[in-house]
Phi, psi and omega in degrees: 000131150329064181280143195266314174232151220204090201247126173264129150044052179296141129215211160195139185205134141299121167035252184229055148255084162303087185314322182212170214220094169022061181270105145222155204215163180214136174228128170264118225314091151129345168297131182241149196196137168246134190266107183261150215185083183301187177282133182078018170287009160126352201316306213293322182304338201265335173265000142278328169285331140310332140308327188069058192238339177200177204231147170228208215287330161199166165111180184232165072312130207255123148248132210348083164089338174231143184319087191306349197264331172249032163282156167265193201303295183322319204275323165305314193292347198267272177354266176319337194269308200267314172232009148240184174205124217235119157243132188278185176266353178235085222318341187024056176277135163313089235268318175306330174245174184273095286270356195287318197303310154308309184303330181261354158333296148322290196303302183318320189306295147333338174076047191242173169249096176344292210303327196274319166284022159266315166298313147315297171336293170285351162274334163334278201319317162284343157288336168257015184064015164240037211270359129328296180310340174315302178284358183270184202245148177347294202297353219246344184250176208248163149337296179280353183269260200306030135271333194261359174249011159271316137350269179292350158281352161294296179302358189270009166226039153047073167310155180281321217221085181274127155224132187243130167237098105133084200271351180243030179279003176251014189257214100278171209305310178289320164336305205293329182304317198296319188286327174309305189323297199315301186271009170271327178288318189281318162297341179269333189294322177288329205090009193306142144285132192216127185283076181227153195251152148191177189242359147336092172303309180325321213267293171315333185275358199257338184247124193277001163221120197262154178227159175239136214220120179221074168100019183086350208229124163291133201200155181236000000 
């Protein structure tokens, strides 16, 4: 195994909040792994920063080898558009376009060619059962649909690196078995490293190698 992404003595703080507390870590390329958690130990702070959505406070992150604090604005952005794939606990679906289009958002931004990543797209989307949903506009949808069509604008370009933050929290228990299946079948079809924080056991139990996030402070 590889390691791909590589977190030293991290930490992160708000004011005189320590969010994470000299957290390292090592993930290996193509490898699945769960972060387990209640609420406010730090999970969602911790798949941001790995993501490259925020920077933190000392310590460095590693992407294959190299330092996220000395990308510039471009390389990041490049980072995050191209070789992660981010499902929030919260859809941030575009409310103006229809959901195919938010799915397809990424590849246009990128420069890729949209028809072939559309064809992966409809095959998700009939796998997660939403392929109704496409054409409709966010707001048109249920929860649980537009988490699974957040979903699938995380996969659609078949990141080195899925991070799921908390991806069924909007399902019930047979959605959620379904949607864990899936995107664990898909990150392995890719090659993904894959990432998901959650505070489920049910969830947590599908994966055999786990971490515990308590208070900021990391643990196996």
């Amino acid at each position: 195994m590889n390691s791909f992404i590589e977190l030293s003595n991290v930490k992160k703080s708000y004011g005189q909040f320590n969010a994470l507390k000299d957290v390292s870590l090592t993930l290996n390329q193509g490898s699945h792994y769960v972060i387990q958690g209640a609420s406010g130990s730090g999970k969602s702070t911790l798949l941001y920063l790995i993501g490259g959505l925020d920077s933190p406070s000392s310590g460095q992150i590693y992407f294959n080898g190299e330092d996220l604090s000395s990308f510039g604005d471009e390389k990041l952005a490049s980072y995050r558009n191209t070789s992660v794939g981010l499902v929030f606990q919260f859809h941030f679906l575009l409310p103006s376009m229809n959901c195919l289009d938010n799915i397809l958002l990424p590849s246009r931004i990128g420069g890729l060619r949209v028809g072939k990543v559309k064809k992966e797209v409809l095959s998700i989307a009939e796998n997660l059962g939403v392929t109704h949903c496409l054409k409709k506009f966010p707001y048109e949808l249920s929860g649980g649909e537009q988490q699974r069509v957040n979903i699938i604008r995380a996969l659609s370009l078949k990141p080195k690196l899925l991070l799921c933050d908390e991806p069924t929290g909007n399902l019930d228990s047979s959605n959620s078995n379904k949607v864990i299946s899936l995107i664990k079948e898909l990150a392995e079809t890719y090659g993904s490293t894959l990432v998901v924080v959650t505070h489920d056991d049910g969830v947590a139990h599908q994966f055999p190698q786990k971490f515990f996030l308590k208070d900021g402070v990391l643990d196996d």
